[in-house]
C-alpha positions as CSV (number, residue, x, y, z in Angstrom):
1,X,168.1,74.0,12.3
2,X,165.7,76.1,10.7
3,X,162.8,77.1,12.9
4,X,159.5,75.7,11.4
5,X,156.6,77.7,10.1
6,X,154.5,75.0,9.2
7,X,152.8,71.9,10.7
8,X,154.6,69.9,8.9
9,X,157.8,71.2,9.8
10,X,156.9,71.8,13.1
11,X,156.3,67.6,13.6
12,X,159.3,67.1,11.5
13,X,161.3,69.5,14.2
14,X,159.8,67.5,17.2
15,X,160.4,64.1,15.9
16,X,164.4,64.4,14.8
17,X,165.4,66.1,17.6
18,X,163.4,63.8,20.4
19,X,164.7,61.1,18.0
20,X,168.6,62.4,18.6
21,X,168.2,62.5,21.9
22,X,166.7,59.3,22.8
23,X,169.5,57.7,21.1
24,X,171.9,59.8,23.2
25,X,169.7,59.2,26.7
26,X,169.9,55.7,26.5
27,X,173.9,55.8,26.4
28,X,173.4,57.5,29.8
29,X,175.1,54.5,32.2
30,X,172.1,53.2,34.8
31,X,174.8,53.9,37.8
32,X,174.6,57.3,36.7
33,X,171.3,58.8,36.2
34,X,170.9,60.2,39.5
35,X,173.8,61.7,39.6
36,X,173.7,65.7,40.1
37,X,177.4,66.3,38.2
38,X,175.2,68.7,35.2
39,X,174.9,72.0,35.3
40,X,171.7,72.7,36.2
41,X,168.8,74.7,34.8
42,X,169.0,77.4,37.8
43,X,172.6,79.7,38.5
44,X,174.6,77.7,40.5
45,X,172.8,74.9,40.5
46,X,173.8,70.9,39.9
47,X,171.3,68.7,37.9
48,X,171.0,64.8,37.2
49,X,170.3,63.1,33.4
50,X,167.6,62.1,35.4
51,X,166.4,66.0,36.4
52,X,167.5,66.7,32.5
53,X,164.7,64.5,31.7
54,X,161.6,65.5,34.2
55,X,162.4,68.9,32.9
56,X,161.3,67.7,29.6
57,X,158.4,66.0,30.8
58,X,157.3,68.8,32.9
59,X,157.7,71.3,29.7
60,X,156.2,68.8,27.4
61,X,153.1,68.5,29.5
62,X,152.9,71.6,30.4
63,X,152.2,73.0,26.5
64,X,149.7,70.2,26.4
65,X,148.1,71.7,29.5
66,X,148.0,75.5,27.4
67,X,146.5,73.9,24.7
68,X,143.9,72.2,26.6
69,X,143.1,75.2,28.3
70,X,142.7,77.2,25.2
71,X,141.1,74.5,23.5
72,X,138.4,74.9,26.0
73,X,138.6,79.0,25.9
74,X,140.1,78.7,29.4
75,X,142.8,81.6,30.2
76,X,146.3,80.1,29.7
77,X,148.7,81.4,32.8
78,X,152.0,81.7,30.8
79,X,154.7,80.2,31.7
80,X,152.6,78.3,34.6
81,X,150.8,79.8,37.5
82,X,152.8,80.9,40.3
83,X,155.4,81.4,38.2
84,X,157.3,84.4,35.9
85,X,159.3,84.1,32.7
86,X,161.6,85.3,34.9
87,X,161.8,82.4,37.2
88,X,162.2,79.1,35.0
89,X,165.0,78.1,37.2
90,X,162.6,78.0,39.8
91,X,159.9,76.1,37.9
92,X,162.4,73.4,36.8
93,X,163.2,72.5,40.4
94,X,159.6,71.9,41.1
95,X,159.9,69.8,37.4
96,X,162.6,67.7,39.1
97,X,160.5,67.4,42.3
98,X,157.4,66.0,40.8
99,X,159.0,63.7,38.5
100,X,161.3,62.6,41.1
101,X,160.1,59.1,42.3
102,X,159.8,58.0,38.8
103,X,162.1,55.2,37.6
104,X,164.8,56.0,34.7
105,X,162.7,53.7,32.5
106,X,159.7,55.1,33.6
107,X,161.0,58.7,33.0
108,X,161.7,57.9,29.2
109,X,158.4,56.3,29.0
110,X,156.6,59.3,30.0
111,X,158.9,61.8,28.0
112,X,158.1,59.5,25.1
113,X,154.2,59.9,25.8
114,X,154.0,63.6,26.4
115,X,156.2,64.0,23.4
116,X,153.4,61.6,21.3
117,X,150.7,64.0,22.6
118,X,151.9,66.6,21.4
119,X,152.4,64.9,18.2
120,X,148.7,64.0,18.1
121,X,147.7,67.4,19.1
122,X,149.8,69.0,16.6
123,X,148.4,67.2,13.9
124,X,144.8,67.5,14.8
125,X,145.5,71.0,14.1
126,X,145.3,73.3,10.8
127,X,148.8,75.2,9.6
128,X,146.8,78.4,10.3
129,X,145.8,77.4,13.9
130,X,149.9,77.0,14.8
131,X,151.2,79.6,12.7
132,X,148.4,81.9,11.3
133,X,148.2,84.5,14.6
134,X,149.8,85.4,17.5
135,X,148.7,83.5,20.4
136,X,151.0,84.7,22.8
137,X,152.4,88.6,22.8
138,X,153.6,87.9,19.5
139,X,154.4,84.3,19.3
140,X,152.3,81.9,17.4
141,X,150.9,79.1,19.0
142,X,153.5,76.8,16.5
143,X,156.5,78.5,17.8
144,X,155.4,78.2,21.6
145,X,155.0,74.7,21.2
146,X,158.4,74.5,19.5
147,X,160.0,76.6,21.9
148,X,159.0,74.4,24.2
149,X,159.4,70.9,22.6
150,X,161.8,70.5,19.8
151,X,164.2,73.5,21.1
152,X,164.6,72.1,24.6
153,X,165.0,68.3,23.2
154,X,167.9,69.9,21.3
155,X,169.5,71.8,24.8
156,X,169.3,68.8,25.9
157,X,171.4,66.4,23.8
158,X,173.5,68.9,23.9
159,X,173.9,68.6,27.8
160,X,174.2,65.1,27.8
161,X,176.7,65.0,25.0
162,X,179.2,66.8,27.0
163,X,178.0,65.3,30.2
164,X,178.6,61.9,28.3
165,X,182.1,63.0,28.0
166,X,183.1,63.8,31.3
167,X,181.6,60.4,32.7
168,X,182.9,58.1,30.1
């Protein structure tokens, strides 16, 4: 897939790939969601569908946290505060943590909301807002939200393709 310089592609991006992978989540057998048998986002590590999915959350709501924050001329702490590019691993088990008492259901509801923010704040927004500067080193604020959205939703069916596999 080509990576979007424009809104337009940019929404386009978002909405095929969470599409695909929606499709693919709900395939993922109830019995099964909890169950750590995915490699996980740290070395070494063991993830659920279920942690697959709070990562997404915590990613998709994160970006929508950056753009609040810049919306409001706030300083944006990239990736999040207390955290280094170089520890994502680590910031995805604290994305499995928080989402951790949510239901299955109620996981895909609130990956399907954060992912309709960002829809709606994408939109709100001019081509030369998202791709028209660098917003962060030399990303524009376009690409970090793609990065961050439609890339990852792709990772993801990915992972639970071949985890699909192994379980079926």
């Amino acid at each position: 897939m080509a990576i979007p310089a424009s809104k337009s592609e940019l929404l386009d991006a978002i909405d095929r790939s969470f599409d695909k992978l929606m499709a693919d989540l709900e395939r993922v057998p109830h019995s099964k969601v909890r169950e750590g048998s995915m490699e996980g986002h740290a070395k070494g590590t063991k993830m659920s569908p279920a942690n697959l999915v709070a990562y997404l959350v915590g990613w998709n709501e994160l970006v929508l946290k950056w753009l609040e924050q810049d919306d409001r001329g706030a300083p944006v702490d990239f990736p999040e505060t207390g955290f280094k590019w170089t520890e994502l691993g680590l910031l995805a088990q604290t994305f499995y943590a928080d989402f951790s008492d949510l239901s299955w259901p109620d996981l895909l509801r609130r990956l399907g909301a954060a992912k309709m923010s960002l829809v709606q704040t994408i939109s709100a927004r001019s081509d030369d807002e998202l791709y028209g500067r660098p917003w962060y080193r030399n990303y524009t604020k376009g690409r970090m939200i793609q990065l961050n959205s439609s890339s990852p939703y792709a990772n993801a069916r990915k992972r639970i393709r071949a985890w699909l596999r192994t379980v079926s």
